[in-house]
C-alpha atoms as one frame of an Amber mdcrd trajectory, in Angstrom:
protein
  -0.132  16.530  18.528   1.192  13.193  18.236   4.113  12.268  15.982   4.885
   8.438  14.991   8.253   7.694  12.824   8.207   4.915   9.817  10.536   4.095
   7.917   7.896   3.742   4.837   4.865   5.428   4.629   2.144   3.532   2.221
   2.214   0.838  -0.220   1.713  -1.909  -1.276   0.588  -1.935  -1.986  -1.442
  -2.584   0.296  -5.736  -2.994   0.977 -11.885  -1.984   3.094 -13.195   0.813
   5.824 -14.201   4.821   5.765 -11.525   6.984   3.939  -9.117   8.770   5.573
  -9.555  12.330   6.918  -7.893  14.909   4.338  -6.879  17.281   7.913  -6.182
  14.843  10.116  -2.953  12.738   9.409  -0.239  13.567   7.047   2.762  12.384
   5.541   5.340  14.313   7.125   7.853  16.336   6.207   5.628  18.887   3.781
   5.401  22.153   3.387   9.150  22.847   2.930   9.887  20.964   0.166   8.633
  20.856  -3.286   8.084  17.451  -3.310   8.908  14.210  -0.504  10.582  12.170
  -3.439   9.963   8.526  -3.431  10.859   5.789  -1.383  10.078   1.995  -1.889
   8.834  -0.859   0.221  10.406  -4.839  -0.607   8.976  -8.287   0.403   7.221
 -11.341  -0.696   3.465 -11.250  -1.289   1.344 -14.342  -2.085  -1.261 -13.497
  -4.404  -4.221 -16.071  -5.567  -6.904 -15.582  -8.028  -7.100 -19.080  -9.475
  -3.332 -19.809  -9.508  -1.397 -19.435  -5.839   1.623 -17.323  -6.816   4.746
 -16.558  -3.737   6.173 -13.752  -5.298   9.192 -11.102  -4.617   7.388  -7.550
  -4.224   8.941  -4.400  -5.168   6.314  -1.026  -4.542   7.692   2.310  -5.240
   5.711   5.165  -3.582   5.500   9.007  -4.217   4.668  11.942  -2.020   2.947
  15.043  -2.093   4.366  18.218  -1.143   1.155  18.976   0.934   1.892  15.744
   3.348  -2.004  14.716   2.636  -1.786  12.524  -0.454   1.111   9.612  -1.749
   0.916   7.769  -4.769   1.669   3.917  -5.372   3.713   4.789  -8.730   5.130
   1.339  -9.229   4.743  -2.441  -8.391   5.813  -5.133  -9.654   5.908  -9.291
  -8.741   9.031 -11.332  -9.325  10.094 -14.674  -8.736   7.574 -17.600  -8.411
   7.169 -21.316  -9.969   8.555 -20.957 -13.437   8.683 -17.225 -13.067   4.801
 -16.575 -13.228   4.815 -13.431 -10.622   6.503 -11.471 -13.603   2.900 -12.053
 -15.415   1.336 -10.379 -12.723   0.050  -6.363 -13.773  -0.806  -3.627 -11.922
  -2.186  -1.453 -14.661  -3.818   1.872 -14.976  -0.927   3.139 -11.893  -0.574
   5.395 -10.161  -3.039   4.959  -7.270  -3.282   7.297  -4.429  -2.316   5.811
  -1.120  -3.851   7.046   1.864  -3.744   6.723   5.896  -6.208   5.366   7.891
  -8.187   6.866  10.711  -6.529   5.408  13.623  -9.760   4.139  15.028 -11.624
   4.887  18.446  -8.801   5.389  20.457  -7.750   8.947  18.947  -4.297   7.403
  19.665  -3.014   9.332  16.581  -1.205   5.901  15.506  -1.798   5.642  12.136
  -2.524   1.486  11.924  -3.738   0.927   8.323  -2.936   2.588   5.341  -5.230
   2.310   1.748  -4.506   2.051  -1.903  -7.259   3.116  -3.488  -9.280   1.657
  -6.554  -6.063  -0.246  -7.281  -6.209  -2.876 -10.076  -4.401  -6.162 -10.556
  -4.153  -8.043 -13.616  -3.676 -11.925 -13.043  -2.895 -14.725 -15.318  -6.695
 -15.596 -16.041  -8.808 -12.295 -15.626  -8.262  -8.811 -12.833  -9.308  -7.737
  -9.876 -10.253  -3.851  -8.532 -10.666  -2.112  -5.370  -9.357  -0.214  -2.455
  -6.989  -2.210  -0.366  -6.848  -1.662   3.484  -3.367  -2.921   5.001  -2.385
  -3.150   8.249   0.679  -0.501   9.121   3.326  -1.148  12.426   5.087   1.997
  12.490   7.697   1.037  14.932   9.341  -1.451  12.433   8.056   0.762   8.458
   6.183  -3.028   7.715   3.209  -2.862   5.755   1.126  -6.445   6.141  -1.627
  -7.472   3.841  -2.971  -9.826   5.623  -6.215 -11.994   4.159  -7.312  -9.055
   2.156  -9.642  -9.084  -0.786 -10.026  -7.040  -3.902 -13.200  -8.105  -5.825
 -12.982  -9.905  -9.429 -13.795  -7.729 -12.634 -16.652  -8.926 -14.204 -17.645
 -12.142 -12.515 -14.245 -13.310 -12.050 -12.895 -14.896  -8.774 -11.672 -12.551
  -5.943  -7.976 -12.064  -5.345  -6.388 -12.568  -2.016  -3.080 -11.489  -0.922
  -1.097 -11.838   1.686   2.775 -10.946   2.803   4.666  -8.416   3.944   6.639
  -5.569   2.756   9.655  -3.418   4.773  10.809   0.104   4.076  13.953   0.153
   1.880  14.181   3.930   2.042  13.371   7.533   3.762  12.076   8.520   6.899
   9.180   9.428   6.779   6.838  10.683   9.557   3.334  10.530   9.557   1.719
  12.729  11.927  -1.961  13.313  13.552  -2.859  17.087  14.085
């Protein structure tokens, strides 16, 4: 068994590929407590539909006793030209959050964590689907880098991209 540390274990927020294996990774501690509580994860994401927006990021993230499932519970966008990130939504929450096979290698590193099916309203229209972000362990940084969730009904993709940093809890995630 192989045991990484991060400082944050999911987000944001957040991000395309196979869906994790429910026995394979967890979040870690479980088992002895009734729940892992919540920890958060801060940065500054740019998000684009048909408006570029820098924005402050704020993602608050829940987990379940069992160590196989965490929730995105929260987000929220400050900040921004004439404070547009505030208009920025993330309805219809929570959204389960969910690590990534950590690819050929059976390193057990856990590289890329998912938010699935999660929705983002914009100033013009929304956008829905699972996000794939990229996970370094060593430092608790999640990094949406170039990634896409697909417009709602016609309307233009989103893109974001930025990073966000543990601000809270330890928390292991672990491949059995």
């Amino acid at each position: 068994m192989k045991r990484i540390i991060a400082s944050f274990a999911a987000v944001a927020a957040i991000a395309v590929g196979a869906p994790a294996f429910a026995g394979d990774q967890n979040f870690q501690p479980h088992g002895t407590y009734q729940n892992l509580g919540t920890t958060s994860a801060l940065g500054t994401l740019a998000v684009e539909q048909t408006v570029a927006l820098n924005c402050n990021a704020a993602f608050t993230i829940y987990f379940e006793s069992d160590g196989k499932i965490a929730w995105l519970t929260s987000a929220s966008l400050s900040g921004g030209t004439l404070g547009l990130c505030g208009l920025v939504s993330f309805p219809a929450l929570a959204h389960e959050v969910q690590i990534e096979n950590p690819g050929p290698s059976g390193s057990g590193v856990a590289t890329k964590l998912r938010i699935r099916n999660l929705t983002v309203g914009t100033l013009t229209s929304s956008c829905q689907g699972d996000v794939i972000a990229d996970w370094d362990n060593a430092n608790g940084i999640l990094t949406f880098n170039n990634v896409t969730i697909p417009g709602v009904g016609g309307a233009k993709d989103c893109k974001i991209n930025g990073k966000l940093k543990a601000a809270s809890s330890l928390v292991d995630i672990e491949r059995n």
